[in-house]
N, C-alpha and C positions, 0 to 999 in steps of 0.2 A: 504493500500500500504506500510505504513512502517515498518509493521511487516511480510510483506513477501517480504522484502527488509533484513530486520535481519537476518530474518532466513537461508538462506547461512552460514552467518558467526555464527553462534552459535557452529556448531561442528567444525569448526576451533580453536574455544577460547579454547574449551574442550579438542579437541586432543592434540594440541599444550601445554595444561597444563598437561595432563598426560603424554604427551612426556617428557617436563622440567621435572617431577618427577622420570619419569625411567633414564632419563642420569642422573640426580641429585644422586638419589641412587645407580647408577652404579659407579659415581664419586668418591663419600663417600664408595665406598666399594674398590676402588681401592691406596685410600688415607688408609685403616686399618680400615674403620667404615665399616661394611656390611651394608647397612641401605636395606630394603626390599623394593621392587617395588612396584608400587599399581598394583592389577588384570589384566591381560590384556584384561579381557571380563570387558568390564564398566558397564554393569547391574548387576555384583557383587555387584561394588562400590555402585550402588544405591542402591542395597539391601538393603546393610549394615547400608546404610544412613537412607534409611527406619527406618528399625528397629531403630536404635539408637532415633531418631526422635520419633517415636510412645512409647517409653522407658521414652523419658524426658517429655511430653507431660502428659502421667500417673503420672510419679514424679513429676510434677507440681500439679497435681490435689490430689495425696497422701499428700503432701506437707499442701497444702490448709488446707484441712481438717485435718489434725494433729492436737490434743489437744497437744500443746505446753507446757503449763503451767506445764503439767506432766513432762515436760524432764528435771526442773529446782527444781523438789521437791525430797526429800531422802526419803519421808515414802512414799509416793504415786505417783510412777512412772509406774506404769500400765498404758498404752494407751489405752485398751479396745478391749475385741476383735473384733470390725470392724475395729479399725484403725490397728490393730497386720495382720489381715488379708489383708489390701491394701498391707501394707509395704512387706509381704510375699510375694505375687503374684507380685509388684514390680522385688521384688529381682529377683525372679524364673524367669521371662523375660530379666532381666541385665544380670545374670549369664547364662543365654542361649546364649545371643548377648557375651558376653565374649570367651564364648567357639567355637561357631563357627570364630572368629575371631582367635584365637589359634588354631584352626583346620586348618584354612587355612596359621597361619604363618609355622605350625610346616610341612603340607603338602608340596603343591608346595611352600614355600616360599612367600607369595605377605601377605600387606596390606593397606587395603585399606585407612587408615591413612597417607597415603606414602605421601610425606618424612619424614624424620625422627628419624622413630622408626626402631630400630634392633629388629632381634629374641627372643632374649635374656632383651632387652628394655618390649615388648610385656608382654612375656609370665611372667616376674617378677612384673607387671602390673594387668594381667587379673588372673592366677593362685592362687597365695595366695588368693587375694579377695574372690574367688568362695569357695578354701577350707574353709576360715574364715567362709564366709556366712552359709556353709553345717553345719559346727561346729556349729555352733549359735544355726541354728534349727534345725537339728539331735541332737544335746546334753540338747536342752531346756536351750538355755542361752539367745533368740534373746528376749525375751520381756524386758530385763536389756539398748539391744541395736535397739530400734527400733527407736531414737529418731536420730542419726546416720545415721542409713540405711535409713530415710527417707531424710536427706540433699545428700545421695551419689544419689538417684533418679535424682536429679537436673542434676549431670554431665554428662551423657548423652551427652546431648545438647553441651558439649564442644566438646565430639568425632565427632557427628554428622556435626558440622562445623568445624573440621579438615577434615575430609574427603569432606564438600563442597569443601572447598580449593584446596584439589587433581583434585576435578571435574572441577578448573574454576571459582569457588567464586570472588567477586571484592576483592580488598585490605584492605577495609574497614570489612567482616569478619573477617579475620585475627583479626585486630586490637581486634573488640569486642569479640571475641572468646577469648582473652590473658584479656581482663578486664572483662568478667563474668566468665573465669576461677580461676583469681585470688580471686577474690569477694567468689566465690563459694568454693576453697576451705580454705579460710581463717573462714568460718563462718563452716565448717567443722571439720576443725582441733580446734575450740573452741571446737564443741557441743561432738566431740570424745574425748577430753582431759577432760572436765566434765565429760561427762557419766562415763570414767572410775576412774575420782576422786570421783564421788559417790555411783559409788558401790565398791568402796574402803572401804569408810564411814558404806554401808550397810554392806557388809561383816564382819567387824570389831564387829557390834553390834551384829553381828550372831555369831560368834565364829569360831572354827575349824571345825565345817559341813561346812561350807562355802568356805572348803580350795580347792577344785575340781573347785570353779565356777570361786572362785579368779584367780586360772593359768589359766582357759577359756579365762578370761579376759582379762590376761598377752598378750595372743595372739593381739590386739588389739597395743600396744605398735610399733610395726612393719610398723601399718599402718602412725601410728601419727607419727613415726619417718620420715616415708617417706613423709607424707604431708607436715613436716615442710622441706624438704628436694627439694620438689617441690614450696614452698613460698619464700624459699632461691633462688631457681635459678630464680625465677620471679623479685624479688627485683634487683638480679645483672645485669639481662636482661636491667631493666630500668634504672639501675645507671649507664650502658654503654649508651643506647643508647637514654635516656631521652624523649623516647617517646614509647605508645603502640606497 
């Protein structure tokens, strides 16, 4: 009886929350922010949620299995290729979920992250990542960064509960979504800021044949700026508001 007493009020929490998200983003767009709407078909949003969801779930299990030990040595950083291969097929799934997400902001406008995020927010977000990634393994540079591409696996799981959020999530996602985001990418921005101080290292012992891999590398630099960039706004979030 008490769960078909609930259930009435379930698609009310959910309408009502994707309502606050279109007037919110309507708000913000009228204020000089465009912030995009979430979908107005809500089996988008779950899709999406899906995917995302079934993305950090693999990152987790990539993760696991990761020979770590390799990500913290200069002469033998090889993962191997089973684990060169999860991290791959990883990727190749994220960078999908990325791209349809930019399909859809750059189309009709909506995402399913909503609120929040602009066009322009998005696509500076999902975009570069994907080209990076292509770079990595079309140019045969990703096994230098597979230690990396296996901590971005994790985050996922932050998208995934931003968009619960849109859908209706309690308060308390929220909350933990801003403490395993920060968590997640502070141990990120270490194992990126490493990787590229050690093949810095390798590079050096290699000489000037190494000069092509090095500026590959350079690429990488953009991302670390922006994570410290995303640690900074987390830090100020809570020196404001002294709490998750």
């Amino acid at each position: 009886q008490a769960a078909v007493c609930l259930t009435p009020h379930q698609p009310r929490v959910l309408y009502d929350s994707r309502a606050r998200a279109m007037a919110n983003a309507s708000k913000k767009e009228r204020s000089g922010r465009a912030e995009m709407p979430p979908p107005p078909y809500v089996w988008i949003s779950w899709a999406v949620l899906f995917l995302y969801f079934a993305v950090a779930i693999e990152g987790a299990i990539v993760f696991y299995n990761y020979p770590w030990l390799t990500a913290i040595s200069i002469e033998n950083y090889s993962a191997g290729p089973v684990a060169f291969a999860s991290v791959q097929s990883g990727q190749i799934h994220l960078c999908g979920v990325y791209l349809i997400e930019t399909l859809l902001a750059l189309g009709p406008g909506w995402c399913a992250m909503s609120p929040g995020w602009t066009q322009f927010e998005l696509f500076v977000h999902h975009v570069p990542y994907v080209a990076a990634v292509a770079l990595a393994f079309f140019g045969g540079h990703a096994e230098r960064w597979t230690a990396p591409m296996t901590m971005v696996l994790l985050t996922p799981l932050n998208e995934g509960m931003f968009i619960a959020q849109s859908l209706g999530a309690p308060e308390w996602i929220a909350k933990l979504r801003r403490a395993f985001g920060f968590a997640a990418i502070c141990l990120l921005w270490l194992c990126e800021t490493w990787t590229f101080l050690r093949n810095l290292i390798v590079h050096y012992h290699i000489g000037w044949s190494a000069v092509p891999s090095l500026l590959a590398d350079a690429v990488s630099l953009g991302g670390i700026y922006y994570h410290l960039l995303l640690l900074r706004l987390y830090v100020r979030r809570w020196m404001k508001t002294r709490s998750l």
